[in-house]
N, C-alpha and C positions, 0 to 999 in steps of 0.2 A: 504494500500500500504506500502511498507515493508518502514522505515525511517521515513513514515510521517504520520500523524495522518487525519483522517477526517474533524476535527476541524482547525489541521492548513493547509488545501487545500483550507478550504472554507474562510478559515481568508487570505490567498492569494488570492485569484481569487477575494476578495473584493476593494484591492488595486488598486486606478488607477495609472497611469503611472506620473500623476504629481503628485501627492502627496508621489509617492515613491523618484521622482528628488529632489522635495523639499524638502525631509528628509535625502535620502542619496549622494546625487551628483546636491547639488544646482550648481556646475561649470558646468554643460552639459548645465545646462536651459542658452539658447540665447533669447530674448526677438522679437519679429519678427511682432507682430503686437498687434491690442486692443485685451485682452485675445488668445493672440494665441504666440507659442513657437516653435522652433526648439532645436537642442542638437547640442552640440559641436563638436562630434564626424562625427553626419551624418547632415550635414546641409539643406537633403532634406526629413529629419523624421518632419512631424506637429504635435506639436500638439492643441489642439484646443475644445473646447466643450466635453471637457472627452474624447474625441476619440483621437487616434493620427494615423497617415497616412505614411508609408515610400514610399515616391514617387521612387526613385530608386530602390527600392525594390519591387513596386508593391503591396505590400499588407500594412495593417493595423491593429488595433485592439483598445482593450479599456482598458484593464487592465495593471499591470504592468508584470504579470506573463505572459503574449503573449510577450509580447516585453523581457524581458529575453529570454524564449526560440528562440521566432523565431529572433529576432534582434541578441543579446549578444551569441547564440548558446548554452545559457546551458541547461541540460536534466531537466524530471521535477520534477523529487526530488529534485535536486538542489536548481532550481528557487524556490521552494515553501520554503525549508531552508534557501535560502538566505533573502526573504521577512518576514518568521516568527523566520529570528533569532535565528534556529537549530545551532549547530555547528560553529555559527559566536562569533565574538569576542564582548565582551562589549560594546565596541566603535562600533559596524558596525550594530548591532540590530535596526531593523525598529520599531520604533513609525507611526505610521497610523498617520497622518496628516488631523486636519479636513479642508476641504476647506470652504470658504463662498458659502452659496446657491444662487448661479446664479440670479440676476433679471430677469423675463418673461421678453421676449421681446415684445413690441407693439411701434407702428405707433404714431409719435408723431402731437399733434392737426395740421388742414390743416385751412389754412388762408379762408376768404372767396374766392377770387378770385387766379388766377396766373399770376398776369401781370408783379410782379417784375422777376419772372423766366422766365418767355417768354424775356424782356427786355434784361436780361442777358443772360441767351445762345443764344438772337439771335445777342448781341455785340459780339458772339464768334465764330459768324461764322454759326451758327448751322441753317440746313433749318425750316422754319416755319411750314412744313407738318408735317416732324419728329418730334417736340416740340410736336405736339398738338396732332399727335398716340399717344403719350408717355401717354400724361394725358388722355387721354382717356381710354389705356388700364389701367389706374390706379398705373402705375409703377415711374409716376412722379409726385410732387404737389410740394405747397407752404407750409410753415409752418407759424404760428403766427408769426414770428420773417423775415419773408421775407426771408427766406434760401431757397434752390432746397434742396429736401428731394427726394432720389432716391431709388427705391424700389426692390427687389430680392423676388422673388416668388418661391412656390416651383412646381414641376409639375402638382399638385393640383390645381396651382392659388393662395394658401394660404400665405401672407405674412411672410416669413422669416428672410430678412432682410435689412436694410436700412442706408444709409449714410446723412451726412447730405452736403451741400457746399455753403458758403457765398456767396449773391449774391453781396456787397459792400464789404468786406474781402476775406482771404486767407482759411477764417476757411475751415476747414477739419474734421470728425468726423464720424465713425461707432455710431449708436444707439444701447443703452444698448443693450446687448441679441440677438444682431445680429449671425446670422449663416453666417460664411463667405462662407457655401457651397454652399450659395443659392444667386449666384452675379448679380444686376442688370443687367437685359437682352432683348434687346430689339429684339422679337419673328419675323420670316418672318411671312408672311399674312397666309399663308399655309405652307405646310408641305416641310423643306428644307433638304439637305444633306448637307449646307453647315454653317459654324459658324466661324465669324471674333472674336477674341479674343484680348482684350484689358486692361491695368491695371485700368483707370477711366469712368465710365459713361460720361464727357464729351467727352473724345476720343474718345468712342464707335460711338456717336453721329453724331461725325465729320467724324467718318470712311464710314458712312451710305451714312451722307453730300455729301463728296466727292465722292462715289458709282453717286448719282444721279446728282450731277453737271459734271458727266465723261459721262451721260447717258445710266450707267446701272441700270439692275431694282436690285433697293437697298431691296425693301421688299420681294423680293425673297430669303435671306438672315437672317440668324438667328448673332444679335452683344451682347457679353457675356462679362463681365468685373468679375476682378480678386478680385477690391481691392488690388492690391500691385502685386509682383508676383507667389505669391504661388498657385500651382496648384488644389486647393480643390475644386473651385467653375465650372472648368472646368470636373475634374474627375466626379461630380456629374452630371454634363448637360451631358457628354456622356455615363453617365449608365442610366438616366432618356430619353434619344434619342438616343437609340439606329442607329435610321434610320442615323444620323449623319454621314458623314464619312470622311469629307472633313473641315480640321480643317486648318485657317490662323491665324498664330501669329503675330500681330500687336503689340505688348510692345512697354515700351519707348526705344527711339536711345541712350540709355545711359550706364552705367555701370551694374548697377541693372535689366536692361531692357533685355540687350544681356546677363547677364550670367543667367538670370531667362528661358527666349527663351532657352540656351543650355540644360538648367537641364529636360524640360519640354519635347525637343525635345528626349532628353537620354532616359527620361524617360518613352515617348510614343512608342521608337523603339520594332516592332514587334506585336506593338498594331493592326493593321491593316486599321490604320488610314492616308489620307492622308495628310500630312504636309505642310505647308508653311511658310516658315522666312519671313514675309513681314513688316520690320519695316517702320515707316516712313520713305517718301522720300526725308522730308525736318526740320530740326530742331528736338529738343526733341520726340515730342510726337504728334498724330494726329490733335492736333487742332492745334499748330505751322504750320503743314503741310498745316492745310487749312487756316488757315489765310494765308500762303504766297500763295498758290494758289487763292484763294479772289485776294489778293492785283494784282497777275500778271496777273489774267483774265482783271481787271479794267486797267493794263497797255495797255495791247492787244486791246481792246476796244476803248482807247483813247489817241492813239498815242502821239498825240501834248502833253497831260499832262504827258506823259513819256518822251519827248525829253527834256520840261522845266524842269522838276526832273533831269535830268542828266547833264543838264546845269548850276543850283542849284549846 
């Protein structure tokens, strides 16, 4: 190809897109979750497990020579100059960057029993049916350390990825080598068109929760969680379920929560999906929501202990 050599197409197209950031535009890299990155410029480009995703853009890729042409617009002599340093200046020549090779990700040892997890999400509201599908379908355990350890499949069945959450602390934790495209999801019994979307496994929980203390049928229902708000884990469940088409957004009532909902909703327009803003209807996030509906079902129930509360 006229400008560029064979050797320097295939010495680009080797380049991935972070290690071209972190050599020449470490100010684009925004930090946005464990091993995962946005740019400063589009703050709805991921990137993530070598691949990166421009959600308002719709497409993706893995290299850094796709994201010049198709992001930055330049042709591809260009891009391939710009990455091997043709015609660039001293100062602007890419050095290839080696990354560390990634931990495999695997499932961290399971306790013998799960009674500290049962304990704790059922202090949080969560129904006892729902806790014990979860272990069942193998998407929830114990770990040696008494933590909920929640699990992300992929259409396979095959473990992809997992979080960890103190069942006495705050902790919070992705396991190594987690794919965040693959987000704890708690599956209807059969085959749904429809999927609640949520940022934490315990939300998801309570969304379900509240589904069956309103008396709808909650396992008719596919509940998807994000891990935070970025839409990867979601993009992935509706190319792997097609049949899907009926998508409710449930994020948090917060800052992060309503502008992650807009970007997600911008970005699904036209998709032929249909939508729904359904945030909480009460506090942060859905288990706020069901704890206060807990607490008002028990007012409702026993008057006389709501007249002395208000008398109190």
């Amino acid at each position: 190809m006229p400008g560029v050599s064979k050797e320097q197409i295939q010495h680009a197209k080797e380049i991935d897109l972070l290690s071209y950031l972190q050599s020449r535009e470490p100010h684009e890299l925004v930090p946005s979750g464990p091993n995962e990155y946005r740019t400063a410029t589009h703050s709805s480009l991921v990137i993530s497990n070598g691949l990166w995703h421009w959600v308002n853009g719709g497409f993706g890729g893995k290299t850094a020579l796709d994201y010049l042409i198709r992001v930055r617009g330049l042709g591809f002599v260009a891009a391939v100059e710009t990455l091997c340093g043709v015609r660039a200046s001293p100062s602007f020549s890419i050095q290839p960057v080696k990354t560390p090779v990634p931990r495999p990700f695997a499932l961290l040892p399971a306790n013998g029993n799960n009674d500290r997890v049962i304990a704790y999400l059922r202090g949080r509201g969560i129904d006892v049916d729902i806790i014990k599908r979860c272990i069942d379908d193998g998407i929830l355990y114990e770990n040696t350390r008494g933590s909920c350890v929640f699990v992300g499949r992929d259409v396979s069945g095959v473990p992809r990825f997992a979080c960890v959450r103190g069942t006495f602390s705050d902790y919070k934790q992705d396991v190594t080598g987690s794919n965040k495209r693959y987000g704890f999801c708690l599956l209807a019994s059969s085959g749904s068109r429809s999927v609640v979307v949520c940022e934490s496994p315990v939300d998801a929980l309570s969304a379900a929760t509240l589904a069956k203390m309103n008396g709808r049928p909650w396992e008719n229902c596919n509940y998807l969680t994000l891990g935070g708000t970025s839409p990867l884990a979601l993009t992935q469940f509706l190319k792997d379920r097609p049949e899907v088409g009926d998508v409710t957004l449930s994020l948090d009532n917060d800052g992060a929560g309503r502008e992650g909902t807009r970007k997600i909703i911008e970005a699904m327009r036209g998709s032929g999906h249909n939508i729904t803003d359904a945030p909480p209807g009460h506090g942060k996030d859905n288990n706020e929501f069901l704890l206060h509906f807990i607490r008002e079902q028990k007012s409702i129930s026993n008057p006389g202990r709501r007249q002395a509360a208000v008398s109190l």
